[in-house]
N, C-alpha and C positions, 0 to 999 in steps of 0.2 A: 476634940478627940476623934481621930479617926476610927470608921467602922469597918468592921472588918469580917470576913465568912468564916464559921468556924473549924476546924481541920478536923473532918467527920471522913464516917464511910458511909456507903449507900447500897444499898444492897439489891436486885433488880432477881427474878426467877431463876436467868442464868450468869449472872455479871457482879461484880462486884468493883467499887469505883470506891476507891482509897488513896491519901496522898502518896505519890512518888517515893521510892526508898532508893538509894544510893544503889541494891543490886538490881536494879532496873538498867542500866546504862548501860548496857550491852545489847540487851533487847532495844530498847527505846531510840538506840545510835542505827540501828538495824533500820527498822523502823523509817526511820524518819531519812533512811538514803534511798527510799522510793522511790521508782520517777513519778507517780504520782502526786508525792508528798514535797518535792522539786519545786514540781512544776506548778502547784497552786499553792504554797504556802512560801512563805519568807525566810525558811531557815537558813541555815547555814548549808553550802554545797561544796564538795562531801562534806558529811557531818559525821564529825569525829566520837568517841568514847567520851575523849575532854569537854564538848560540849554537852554533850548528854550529864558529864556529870554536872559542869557549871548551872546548865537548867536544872537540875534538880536539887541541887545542892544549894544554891543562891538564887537564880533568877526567881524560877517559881514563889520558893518562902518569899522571897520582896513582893512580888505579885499579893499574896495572902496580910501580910503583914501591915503591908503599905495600903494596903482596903482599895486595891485594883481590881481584885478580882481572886481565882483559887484554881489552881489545875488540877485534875482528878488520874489516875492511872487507873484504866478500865483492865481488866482481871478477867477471862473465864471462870465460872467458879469453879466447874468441873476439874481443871486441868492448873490453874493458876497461871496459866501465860496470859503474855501482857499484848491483849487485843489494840489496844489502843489508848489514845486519852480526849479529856472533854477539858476545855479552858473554859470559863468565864473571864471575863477582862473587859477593860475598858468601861469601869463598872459606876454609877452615878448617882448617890445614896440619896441624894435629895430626893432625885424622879423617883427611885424604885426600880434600877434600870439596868439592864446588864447585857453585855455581848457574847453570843456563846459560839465556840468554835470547834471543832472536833477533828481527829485523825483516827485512821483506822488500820492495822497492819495489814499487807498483803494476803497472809493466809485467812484472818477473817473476813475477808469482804463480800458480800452475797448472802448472808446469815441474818439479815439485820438488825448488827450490833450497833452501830451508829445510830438506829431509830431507837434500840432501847436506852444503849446510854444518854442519848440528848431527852427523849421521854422522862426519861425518873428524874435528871438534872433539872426539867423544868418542874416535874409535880415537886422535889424538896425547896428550888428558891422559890416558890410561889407560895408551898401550901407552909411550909417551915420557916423560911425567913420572910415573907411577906411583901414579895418584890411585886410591881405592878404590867413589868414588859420585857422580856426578852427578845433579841434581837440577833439575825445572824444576818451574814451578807455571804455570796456566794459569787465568786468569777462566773462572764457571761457563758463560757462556757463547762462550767463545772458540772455537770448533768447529773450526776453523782451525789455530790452535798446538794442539790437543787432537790432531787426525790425523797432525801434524807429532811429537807425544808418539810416535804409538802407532806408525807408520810405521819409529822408530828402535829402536822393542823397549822402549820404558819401561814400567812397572809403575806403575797406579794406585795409588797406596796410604792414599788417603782426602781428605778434603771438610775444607778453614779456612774456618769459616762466617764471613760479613761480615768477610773480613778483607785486602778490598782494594776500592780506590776506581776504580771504570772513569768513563766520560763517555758520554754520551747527549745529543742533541741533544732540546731540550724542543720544545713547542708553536707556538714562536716562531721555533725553529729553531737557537736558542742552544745552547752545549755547558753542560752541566747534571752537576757530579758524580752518582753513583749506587753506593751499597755494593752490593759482591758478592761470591759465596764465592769462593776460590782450591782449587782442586784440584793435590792435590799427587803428581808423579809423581817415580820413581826409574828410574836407569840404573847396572849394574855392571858390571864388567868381563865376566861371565862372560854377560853378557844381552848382547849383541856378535859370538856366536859365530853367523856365519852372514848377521847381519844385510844386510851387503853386496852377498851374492847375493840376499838376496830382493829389494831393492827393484832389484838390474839386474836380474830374471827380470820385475817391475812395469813396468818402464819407467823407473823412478827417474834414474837413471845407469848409467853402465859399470864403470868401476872408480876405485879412488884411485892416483895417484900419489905419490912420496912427500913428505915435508913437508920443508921446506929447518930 
C-alpha cells in the first residue's frame, strides 16, 4: 500500500498553504511565466492557463495520490492572493525523506515568504508526519533559493556538477537551455531547534500558527 501526505492546510502568522483549487489558474499561469520561474525551473515556456489547469487538476493530485509527494498553494492571509507554492516531491517513505521545492510570485518577493512557507512545511513533515530529512537543491547560480536554503537552517552538503538544465535568454533575447551544477542542501529535524525565533528576531515573520 502506498503512503501518502494528507491534503491538509497549514497555517503560518501571515500565510496560509492549502491544496490548489482550479480558480487558482489564472493567477498560478501568471505566476509561473516569470523570467525568473523560466529560468530556474523546468516548466513549461510560455506557460499557458491549460497547463496551470492540467497541474492542478491532474498532475498535482497524481503527485499526492501516487505517494510522490503534495503541492501546497501559499495564500496571503490578509488578502488571499496566491503568493506562490511549496512542492514536496520525489519523496522516499522507507528513509523518511522528501524533496522540497518552492516558487514565489513576483509581487511577493523580498517579504520572506519563501522562508516562512519552506519553514512551517518543514516543522509539519517533521514534527506531524515524522519524516527524518528534507532536502532541496538549488542551480549554482540561484542566490535567491540559495539564502531561502540558508535562512531555514539547511546545510550545504556539496556541488551535482552539470547536473541540471537552467534557461538563459541568448543574444537575440530568446530563452536558450544552459547546463548547470545543482547544490545540494539538507534539513533535519534537529537543525529546526530555534530556527523560528531567529528569523522573527530577522524580520522574517512572527510566529506559526497551527496547521489544520
Amino acid at each position: 500500500m502506498t503512503s501518502t501526505f494528507p491534503n491538509v492546510s497549514i497555517s503560518t502568522e501571515r500565510l496560509v498553504l492549502r491544496p490548489l483549487e482550479e480558480s487558482d489558474a489564472a493567477a498560478f499561469a501568471e505566476m509561473m511565466n516569470d523570467e525568473l520561474v523560466t529560468a530556474w525551473t523546468s516548466a513549461p515556456h510560455p506557460y499557458t492557463e491549460a497547463d496551470a489547469h492540467a497541474w492542478i487538476t491532474e498532475l498535482a493530485p497524481a503527485e499526492r495520490a501516487e505517494g510522490r509527494g503534495i503541492v501546497f498553494a501559499v495564500d496571503e492571509f490578509l488578502t488571499q492572493r496566491l503568493v506562490g507554492t511549496v512542492h514536496l516531491r520525489n519523496t522516499d517513505w522507507r528513509v523518511r525523506s522528501t524533496e522540497i521545492a518552492y516558487v514565489v510570485a513576483p509581487w511577493a518577493r523580498g517579504e520572506g515568504y519563501a522562508s516562512e512557507a519552506a519553514l512551517a512545511t518543514a516543522q509539519w513533515v517533521f514534527q506531524d508526519r515524522r519524516f527524518e530529512r528534507l532536502e532541496l537543491r538549488t542551480a549554482a547560480d540561484n542566490t535567491a533559493s540559495q539564502q531561502v536554503a540558508q535562512k531555514i537552517g539547511c546545510i550545504s552538503e556539496g556541488v551535482l556538477r552539470g547536473a541540471w538544465i537552467a534557461r538563459a535568454k541568448d543574444g537575440r533575447g530568446e530563452w536558450a537551455d544552459t547546463r548547470t551544477d545543482l547544490i545540494v542542501w539538507s534539513l533535519l529535524p534537529e537543525d529546526l531547534e530555534g530556527m523560528g525565533d531567529q528569523l522573527a528576531d530577522a524580520g522574517g515573520f512572527s510566529s506559526f500558527a497551527d496547521w489544520n
